[in-house]
PDB file of the backbone (N, CA, C, O) and the ligand in Angstrom, with CONECT records:
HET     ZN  A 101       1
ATOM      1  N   UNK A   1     -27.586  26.251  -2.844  1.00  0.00           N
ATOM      2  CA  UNK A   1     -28.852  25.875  -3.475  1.00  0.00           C
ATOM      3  C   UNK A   1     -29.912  26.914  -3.151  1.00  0.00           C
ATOM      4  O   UNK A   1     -29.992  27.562  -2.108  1.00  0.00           O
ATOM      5  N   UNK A   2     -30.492  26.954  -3.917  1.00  0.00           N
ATOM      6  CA  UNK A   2     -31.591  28.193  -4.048  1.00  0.00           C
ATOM      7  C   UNK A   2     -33.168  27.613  -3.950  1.00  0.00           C
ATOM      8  O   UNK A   2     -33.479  26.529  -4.445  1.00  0.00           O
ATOM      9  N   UNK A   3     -34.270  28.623  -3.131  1.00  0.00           N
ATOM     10  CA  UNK A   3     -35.542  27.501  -2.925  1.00  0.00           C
ATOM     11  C   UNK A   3     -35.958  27.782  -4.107  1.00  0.00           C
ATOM     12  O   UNK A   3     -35.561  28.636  -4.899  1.00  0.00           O
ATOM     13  N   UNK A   4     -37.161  26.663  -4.220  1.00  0.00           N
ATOM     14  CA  UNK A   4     -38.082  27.206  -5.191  1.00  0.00           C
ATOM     15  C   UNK A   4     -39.118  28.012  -5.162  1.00  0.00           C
ATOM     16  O   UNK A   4     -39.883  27.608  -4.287  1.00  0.00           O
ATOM     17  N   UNK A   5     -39.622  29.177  -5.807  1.00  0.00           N
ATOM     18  CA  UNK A   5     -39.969  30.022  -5.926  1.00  0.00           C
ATOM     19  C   UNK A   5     -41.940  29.163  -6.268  1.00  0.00           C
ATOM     20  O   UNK A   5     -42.902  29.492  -5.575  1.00  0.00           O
ATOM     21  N   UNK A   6     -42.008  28.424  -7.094  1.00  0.00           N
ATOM     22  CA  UNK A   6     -43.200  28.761  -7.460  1.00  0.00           C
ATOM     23  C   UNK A   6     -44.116  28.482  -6.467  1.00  0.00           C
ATOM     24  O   UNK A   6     -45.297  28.776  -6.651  1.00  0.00           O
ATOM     25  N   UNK A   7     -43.599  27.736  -5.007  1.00  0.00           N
ATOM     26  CA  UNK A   7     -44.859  28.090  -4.362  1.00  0.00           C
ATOM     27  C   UNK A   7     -45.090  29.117  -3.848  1.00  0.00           C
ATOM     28  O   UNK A   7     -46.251  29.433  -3.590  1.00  0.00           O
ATOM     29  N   UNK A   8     -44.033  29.919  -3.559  1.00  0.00           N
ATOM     30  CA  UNK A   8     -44.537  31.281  -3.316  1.00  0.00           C
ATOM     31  C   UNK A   8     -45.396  32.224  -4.311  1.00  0.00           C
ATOM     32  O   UNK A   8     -45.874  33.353  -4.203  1.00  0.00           O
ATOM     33  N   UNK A   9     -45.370  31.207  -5.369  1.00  0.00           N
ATOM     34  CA  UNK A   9     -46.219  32.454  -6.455  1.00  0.00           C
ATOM     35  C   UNK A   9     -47.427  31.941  -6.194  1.00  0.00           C
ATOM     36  O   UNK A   9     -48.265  32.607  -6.803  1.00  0.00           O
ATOM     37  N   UNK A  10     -47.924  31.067  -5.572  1.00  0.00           N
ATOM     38  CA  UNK A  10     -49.452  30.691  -5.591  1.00  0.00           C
ATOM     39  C   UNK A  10     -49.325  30.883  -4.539  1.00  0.00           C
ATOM     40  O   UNK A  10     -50.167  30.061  -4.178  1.00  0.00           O
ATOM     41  N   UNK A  11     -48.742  31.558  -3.050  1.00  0.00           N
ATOM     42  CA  UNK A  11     -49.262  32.134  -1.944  1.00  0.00           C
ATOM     43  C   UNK A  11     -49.324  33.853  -1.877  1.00  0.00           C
ATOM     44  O   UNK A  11     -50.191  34.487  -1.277  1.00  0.00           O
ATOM     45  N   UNK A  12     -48.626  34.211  -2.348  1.00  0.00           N
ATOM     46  CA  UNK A  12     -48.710  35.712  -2.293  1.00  0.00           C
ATOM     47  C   UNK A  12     -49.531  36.310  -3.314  1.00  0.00           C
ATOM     48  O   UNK A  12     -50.192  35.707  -4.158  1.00  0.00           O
ATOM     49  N   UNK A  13     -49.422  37.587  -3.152  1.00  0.00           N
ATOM     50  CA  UNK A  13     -49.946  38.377  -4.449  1.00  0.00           C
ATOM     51  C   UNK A  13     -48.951  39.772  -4.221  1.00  0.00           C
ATOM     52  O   UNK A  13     -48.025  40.008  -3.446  1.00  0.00           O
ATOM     53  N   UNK A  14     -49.663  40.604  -5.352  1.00  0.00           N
ATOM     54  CA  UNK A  14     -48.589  41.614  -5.525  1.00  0.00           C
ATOM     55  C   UNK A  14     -49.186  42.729  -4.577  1.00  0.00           C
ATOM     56  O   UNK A  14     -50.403  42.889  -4.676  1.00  0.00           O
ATOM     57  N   UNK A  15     -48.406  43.644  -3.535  1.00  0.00           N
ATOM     58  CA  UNK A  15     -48.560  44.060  -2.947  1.00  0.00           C
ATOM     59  C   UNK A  15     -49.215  45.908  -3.391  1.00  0.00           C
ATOM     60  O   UNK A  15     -49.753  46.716  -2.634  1.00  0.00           O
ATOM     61  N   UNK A  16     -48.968  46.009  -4.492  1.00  0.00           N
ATOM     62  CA  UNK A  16     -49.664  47.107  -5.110  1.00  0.00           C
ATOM     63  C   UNK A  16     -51.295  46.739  -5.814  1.00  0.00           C
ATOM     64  O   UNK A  16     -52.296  47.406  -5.552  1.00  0.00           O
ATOM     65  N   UNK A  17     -51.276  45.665  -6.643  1.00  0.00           N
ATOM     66  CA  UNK A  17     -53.080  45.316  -7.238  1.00  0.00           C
ATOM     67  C   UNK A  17     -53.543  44.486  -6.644  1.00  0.00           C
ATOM     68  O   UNK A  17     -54.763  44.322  -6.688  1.00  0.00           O
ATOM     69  N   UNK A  18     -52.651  43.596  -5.808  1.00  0.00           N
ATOM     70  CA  UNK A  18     -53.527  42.235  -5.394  1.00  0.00           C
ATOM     71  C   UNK A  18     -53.735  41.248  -6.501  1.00  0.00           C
ATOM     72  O   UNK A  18     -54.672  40.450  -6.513  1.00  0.00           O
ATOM     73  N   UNK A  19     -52.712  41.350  -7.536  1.00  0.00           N
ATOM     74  CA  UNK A  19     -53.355  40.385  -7.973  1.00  0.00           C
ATOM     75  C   UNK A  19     -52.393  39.172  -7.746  1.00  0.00           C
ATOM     76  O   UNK A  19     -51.583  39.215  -6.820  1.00  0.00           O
ATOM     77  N   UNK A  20     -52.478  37.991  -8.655  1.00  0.00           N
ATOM     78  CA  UNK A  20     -51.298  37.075  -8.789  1.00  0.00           C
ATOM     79  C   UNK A  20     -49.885  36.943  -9.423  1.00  0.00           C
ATOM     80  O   UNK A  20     -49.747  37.324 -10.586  1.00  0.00           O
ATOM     81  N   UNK A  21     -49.089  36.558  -8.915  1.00  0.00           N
ATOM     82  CA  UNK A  21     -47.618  36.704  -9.172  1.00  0.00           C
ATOM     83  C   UNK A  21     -47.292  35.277 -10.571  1.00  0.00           C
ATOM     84  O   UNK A  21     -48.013  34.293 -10.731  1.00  0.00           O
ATOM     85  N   UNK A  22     -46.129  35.588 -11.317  1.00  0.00           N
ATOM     86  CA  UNK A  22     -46.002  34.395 -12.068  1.00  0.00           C
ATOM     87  C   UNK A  22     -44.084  34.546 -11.608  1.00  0.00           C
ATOM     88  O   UNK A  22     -43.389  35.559 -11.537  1.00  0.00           O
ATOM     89  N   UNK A  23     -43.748  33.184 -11.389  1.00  0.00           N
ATOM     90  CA  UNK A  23     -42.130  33.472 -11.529  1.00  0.00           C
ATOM     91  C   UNK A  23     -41.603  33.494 -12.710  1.00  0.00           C
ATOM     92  O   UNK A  23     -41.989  32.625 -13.491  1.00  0.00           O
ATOM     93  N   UNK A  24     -40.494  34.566 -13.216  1.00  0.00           N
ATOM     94  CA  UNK A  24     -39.043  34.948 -13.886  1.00  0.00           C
ATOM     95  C   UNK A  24     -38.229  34.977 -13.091  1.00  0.00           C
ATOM     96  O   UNK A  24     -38.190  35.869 -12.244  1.00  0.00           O
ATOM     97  N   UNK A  25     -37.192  33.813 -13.170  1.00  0.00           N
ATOM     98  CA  UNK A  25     -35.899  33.698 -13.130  1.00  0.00           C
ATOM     99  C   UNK A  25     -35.866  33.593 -11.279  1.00  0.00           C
ATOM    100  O   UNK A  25     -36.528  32.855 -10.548  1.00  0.00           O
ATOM    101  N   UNK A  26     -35.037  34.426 -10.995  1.00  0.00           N
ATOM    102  CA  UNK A  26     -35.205  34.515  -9.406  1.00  0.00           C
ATOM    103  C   UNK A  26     -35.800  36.187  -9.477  1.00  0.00           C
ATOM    104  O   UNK A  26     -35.167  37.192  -9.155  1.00  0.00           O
ATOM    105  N   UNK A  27     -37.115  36.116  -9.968  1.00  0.00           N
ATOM    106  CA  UNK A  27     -37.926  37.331  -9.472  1.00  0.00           C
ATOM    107  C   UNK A  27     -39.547  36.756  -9.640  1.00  0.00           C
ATOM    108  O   UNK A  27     -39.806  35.691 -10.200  1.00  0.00           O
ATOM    109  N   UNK A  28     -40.454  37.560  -9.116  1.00  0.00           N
ATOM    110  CA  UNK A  28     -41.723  37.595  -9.721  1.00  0.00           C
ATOM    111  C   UNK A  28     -42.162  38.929 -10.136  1.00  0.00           C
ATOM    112  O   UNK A  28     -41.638  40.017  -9.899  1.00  0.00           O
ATOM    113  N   UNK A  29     -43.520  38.566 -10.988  1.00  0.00           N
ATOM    114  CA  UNK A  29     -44.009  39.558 -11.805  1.00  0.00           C
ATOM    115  C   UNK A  29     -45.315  39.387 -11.964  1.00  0.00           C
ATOM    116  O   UNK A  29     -45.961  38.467 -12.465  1.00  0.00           O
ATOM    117  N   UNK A  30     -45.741  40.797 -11.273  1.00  0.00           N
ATOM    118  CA  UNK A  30     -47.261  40.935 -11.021  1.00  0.00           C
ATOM    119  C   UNK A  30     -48.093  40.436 -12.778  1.00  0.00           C
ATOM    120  O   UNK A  30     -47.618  40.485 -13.912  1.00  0.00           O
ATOM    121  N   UNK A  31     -49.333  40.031 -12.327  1.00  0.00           N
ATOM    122  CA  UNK A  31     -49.638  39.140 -13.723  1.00  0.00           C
ATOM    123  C   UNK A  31     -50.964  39.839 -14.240  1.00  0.00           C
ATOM    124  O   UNK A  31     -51.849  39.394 -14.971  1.00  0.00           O
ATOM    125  N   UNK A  32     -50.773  41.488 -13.422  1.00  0.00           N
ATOM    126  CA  UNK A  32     -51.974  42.296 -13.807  1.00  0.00           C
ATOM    127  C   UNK A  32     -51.253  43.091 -15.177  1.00  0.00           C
ATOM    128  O   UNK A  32     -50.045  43.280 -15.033  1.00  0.00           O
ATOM    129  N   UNK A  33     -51.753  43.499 -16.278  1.00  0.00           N
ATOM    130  CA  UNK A  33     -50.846  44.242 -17.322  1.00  0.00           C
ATOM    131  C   UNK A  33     -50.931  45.572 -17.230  1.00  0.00           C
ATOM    132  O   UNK A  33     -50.106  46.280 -17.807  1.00  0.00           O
ATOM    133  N   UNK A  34     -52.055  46.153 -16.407  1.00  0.00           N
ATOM    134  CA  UNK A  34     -51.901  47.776 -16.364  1.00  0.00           C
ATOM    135  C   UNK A  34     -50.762  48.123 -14.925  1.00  0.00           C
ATOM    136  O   UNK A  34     -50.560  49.257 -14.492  1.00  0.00           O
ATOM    137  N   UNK A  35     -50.062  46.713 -14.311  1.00  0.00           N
ATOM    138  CA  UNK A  35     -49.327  46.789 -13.025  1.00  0.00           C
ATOM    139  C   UNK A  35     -47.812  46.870 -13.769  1.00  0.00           C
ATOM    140  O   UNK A  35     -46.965  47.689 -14.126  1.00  0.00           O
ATOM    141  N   UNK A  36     -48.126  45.244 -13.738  1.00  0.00           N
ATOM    142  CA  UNK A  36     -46.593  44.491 -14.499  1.00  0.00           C
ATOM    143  C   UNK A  36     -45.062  45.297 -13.322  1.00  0.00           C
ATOM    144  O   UNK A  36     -43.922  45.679 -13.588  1.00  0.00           O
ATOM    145  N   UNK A  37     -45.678  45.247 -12.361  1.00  0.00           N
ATOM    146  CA  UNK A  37     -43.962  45.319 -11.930  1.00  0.00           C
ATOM    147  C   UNK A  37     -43.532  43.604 -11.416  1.00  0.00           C
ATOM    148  O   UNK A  37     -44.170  42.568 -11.228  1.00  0.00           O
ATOM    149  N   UNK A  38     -42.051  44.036 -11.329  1.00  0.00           N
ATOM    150  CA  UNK A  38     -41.126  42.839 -10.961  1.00  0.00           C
ATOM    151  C   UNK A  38     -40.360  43.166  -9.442  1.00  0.00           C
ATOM    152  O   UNK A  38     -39.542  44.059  -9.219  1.00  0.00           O
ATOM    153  N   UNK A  39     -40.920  42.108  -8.448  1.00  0.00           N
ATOM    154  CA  UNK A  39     -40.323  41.858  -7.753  1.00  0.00           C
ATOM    155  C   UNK A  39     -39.389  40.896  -7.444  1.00  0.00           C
ATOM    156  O   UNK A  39     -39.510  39.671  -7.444  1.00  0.00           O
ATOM    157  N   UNK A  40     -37.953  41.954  -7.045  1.00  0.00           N
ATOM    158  CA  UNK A  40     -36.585  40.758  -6.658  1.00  0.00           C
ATOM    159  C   UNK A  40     -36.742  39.841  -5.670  1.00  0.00           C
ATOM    160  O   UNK A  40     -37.468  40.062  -4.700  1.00  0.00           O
ATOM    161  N   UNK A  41     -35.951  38.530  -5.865  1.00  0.00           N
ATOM    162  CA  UNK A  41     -35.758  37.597  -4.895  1.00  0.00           C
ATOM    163  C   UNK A  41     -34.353  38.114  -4.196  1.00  0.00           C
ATOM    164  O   UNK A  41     -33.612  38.222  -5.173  1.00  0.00           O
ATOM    165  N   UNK A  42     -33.691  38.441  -3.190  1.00  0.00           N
ATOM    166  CA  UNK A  42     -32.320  38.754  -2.293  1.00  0.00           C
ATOM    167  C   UNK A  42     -32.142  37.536  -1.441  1.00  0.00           C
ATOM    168  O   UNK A  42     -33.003  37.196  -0.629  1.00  0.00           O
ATOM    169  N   UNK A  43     -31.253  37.011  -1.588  1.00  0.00           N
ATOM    170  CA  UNK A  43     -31.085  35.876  -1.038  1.00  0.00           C
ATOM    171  C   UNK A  43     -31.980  35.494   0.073  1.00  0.00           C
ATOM    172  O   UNK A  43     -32.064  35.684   1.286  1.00  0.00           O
ATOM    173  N   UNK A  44     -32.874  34.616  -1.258  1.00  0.00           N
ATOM    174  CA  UNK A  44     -33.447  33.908  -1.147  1.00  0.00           C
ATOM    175  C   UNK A  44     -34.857  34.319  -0.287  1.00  0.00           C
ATOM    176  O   UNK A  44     -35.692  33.481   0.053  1.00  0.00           O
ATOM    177  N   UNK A  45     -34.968  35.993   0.039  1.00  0.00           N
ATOM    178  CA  UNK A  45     -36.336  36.634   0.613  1.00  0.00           C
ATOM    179  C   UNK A  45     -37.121  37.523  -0.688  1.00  0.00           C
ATOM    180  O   UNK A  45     -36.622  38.629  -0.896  1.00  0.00           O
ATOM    181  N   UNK A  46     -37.819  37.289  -1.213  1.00  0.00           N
ATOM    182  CA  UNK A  46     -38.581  38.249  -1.961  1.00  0.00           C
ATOM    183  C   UNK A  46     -39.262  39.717  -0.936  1.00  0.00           C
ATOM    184  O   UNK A  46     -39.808  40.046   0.117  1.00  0.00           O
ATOM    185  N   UNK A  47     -38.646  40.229  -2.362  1.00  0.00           N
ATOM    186  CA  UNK A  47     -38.841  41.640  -1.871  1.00  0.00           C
ATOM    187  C   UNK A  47     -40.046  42.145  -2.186  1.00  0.00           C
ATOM    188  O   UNK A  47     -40.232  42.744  -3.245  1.00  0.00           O
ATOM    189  N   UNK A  48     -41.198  41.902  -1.079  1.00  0.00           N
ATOM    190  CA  UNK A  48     -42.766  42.293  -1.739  1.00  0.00           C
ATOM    191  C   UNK A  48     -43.076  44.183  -1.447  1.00  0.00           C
ATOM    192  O   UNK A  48     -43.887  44.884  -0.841  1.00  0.00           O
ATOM    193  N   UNK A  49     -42.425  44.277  -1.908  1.00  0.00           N
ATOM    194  CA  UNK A  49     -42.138  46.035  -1.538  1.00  0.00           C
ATOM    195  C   UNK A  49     -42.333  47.231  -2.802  1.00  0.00           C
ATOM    196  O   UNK A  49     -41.518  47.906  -3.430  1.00  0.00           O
ATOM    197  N   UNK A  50     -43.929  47.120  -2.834  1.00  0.00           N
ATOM    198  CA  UNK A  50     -44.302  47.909  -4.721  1.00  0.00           C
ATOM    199  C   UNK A  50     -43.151  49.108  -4.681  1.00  0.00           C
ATOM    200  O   UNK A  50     -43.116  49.563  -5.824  1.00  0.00           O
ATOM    201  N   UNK A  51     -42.286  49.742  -3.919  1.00  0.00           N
ATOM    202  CA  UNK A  51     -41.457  50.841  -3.326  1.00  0.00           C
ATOM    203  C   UNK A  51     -40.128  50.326  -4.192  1.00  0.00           C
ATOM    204  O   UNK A  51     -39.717  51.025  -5.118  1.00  0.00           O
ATOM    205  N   UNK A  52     -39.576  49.259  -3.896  1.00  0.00           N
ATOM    206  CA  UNK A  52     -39.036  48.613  -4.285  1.00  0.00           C
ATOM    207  C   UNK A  52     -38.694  48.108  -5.825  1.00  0.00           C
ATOM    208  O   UNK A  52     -37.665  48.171  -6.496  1.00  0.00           O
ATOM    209  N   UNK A  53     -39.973  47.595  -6.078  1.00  0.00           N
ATOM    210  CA  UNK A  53     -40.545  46.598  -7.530  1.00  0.00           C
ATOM    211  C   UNK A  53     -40.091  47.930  -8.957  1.00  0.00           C
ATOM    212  O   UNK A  53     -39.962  49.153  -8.902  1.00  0.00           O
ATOM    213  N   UNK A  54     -39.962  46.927 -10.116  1.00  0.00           N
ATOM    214  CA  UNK A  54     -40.129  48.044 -10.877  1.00  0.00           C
ATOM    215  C   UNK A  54     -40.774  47.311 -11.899  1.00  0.00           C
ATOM    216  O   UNK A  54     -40.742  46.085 -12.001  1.00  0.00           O
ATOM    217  N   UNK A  55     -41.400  48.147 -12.705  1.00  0.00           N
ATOM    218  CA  UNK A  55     -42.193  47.580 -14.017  1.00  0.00           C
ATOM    219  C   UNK A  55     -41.399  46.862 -14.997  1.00  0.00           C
ATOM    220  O   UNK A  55     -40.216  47.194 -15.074  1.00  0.00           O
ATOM    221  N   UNK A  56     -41.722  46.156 -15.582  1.00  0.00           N
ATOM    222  CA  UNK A  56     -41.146  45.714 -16.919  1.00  0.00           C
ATOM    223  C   UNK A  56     -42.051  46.269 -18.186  1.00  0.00           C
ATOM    224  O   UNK A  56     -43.153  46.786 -18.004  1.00  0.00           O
ATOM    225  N   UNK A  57     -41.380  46.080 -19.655  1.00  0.00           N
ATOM    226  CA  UNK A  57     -41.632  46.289 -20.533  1.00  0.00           C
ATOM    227  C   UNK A  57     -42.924  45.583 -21.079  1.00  0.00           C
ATOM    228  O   UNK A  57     -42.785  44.365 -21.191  1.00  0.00           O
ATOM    229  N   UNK A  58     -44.110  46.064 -21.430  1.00  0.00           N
ATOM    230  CA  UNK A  58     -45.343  45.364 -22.141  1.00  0.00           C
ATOM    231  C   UNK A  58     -44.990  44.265 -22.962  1.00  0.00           C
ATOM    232  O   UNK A  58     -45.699  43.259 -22.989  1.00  0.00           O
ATOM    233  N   UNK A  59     -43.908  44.375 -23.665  1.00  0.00           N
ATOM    234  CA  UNK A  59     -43.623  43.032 -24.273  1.00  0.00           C
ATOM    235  C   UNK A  59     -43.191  41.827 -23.283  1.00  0.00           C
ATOM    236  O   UNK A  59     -43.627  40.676 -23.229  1.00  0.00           O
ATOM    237  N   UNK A  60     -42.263  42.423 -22.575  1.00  0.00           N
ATOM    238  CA  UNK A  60     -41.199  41.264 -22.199  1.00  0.00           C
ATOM    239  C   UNK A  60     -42.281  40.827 -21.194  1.00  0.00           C
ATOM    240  O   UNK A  60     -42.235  39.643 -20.861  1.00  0.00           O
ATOM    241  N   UNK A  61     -43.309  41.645 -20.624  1.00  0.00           N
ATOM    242  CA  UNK A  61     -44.506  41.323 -19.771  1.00  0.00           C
ATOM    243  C   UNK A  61     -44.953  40.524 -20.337  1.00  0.00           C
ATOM    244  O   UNK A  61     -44.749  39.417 -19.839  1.00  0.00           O
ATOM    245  N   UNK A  62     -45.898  40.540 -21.808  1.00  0.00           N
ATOM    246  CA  UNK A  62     -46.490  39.818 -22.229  1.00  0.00           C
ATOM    247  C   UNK A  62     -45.875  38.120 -22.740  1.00  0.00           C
ATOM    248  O   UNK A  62     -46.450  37.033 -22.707  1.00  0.00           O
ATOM    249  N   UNK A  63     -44.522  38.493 -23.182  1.00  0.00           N
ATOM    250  CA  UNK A  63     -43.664  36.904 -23.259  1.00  0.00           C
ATOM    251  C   UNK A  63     -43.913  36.288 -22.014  1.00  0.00           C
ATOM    252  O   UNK A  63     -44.374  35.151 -21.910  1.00  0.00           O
ATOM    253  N   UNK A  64     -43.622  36.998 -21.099  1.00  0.00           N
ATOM    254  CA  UNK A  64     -43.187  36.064 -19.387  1.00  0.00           C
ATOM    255  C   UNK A  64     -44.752  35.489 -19.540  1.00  0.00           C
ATOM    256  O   UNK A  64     -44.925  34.354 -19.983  1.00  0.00           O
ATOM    257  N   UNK A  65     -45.842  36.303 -19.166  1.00  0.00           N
ATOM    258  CA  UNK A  65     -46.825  35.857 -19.032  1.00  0.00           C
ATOM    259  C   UNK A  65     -47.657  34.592 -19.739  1.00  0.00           C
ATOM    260  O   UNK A  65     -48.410  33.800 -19.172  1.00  0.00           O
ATOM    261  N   UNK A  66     -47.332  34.642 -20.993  1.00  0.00           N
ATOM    262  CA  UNK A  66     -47.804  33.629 -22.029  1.00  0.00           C
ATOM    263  C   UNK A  66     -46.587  32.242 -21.931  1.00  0.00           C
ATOM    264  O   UNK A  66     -46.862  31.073 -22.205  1.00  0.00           O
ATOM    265  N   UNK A  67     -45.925  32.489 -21.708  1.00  0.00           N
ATOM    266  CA  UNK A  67     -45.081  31.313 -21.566  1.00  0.00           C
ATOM    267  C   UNK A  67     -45.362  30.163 -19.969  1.00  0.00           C
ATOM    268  O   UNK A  67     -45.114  28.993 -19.677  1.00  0.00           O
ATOM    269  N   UNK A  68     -46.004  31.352 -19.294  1.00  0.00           N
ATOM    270  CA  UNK A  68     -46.301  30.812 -17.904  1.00  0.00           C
ATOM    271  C   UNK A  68     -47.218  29.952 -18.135  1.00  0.00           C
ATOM    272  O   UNK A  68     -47.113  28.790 -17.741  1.00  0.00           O
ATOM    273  N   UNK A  69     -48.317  30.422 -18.849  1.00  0.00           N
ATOM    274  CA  UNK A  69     -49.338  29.650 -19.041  1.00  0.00           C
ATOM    275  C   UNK A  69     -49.048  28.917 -19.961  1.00  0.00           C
ATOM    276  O   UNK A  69     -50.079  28.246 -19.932  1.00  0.00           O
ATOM    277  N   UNK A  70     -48.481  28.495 -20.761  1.00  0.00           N
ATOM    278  CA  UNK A  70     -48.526  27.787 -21.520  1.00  0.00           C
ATOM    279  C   UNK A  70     -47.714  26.382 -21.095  1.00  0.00           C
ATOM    280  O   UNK A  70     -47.676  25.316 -21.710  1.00  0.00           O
ATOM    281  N   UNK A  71     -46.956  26.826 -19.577  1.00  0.00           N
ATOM    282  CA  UNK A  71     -45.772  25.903 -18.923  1.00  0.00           C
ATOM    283  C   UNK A  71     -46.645  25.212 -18.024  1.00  0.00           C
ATOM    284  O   UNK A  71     -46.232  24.169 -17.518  1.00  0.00           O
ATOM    285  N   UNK A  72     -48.143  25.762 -17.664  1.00  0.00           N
ATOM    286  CA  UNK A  72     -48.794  25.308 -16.177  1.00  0.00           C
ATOM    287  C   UNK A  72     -49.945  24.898 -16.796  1.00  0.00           C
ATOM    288  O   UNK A  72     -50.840  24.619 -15.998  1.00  0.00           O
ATOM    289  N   UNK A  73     -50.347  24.709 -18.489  1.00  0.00           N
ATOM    290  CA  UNK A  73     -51.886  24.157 -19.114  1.00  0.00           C
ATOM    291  C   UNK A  73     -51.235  22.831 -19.382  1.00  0.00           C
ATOM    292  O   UNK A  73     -51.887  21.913 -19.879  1.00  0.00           O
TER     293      UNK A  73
HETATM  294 ZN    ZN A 101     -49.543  44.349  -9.459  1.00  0.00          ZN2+
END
């Protein structure tokens, strides 16, 4: 069994802008759009490591993001 992730998205932030994290899948993704990287979950430790993280695509950014909100209004 795997934890859940979303309270870690309302305690951390992203270690490159500071800003707030939204969860995808078993990762998060910085929720700034000039950032947009994705950090992995490794069993079960997120990897808050911008070294690490890699960007995603402006789209697939912008889906994750709008769906978040639209899952938490
Ligand atoms: Zn960021």
């Amino acid at each position: 069994m795997s934890i859940d992730l979303q309270p870690y998205a309302q305690l951390l932030v992203c270690p490159a802008c500071r800003s707030k994290l939204v969860v995808d899948g078993r990762s998060f993704l910085c929720r700034k759009d000039s950032c947009r990287l994705r950090y992995e979950v490794k069993d079960d430790i997120p990897v808050m490591l911008s070294d690490e993280a890699k960007p995603v695509a402006p789209d697939e950014w912008a889906a994750i993001v709008q769906r978040d909100l639209s899952a938490n209004s």
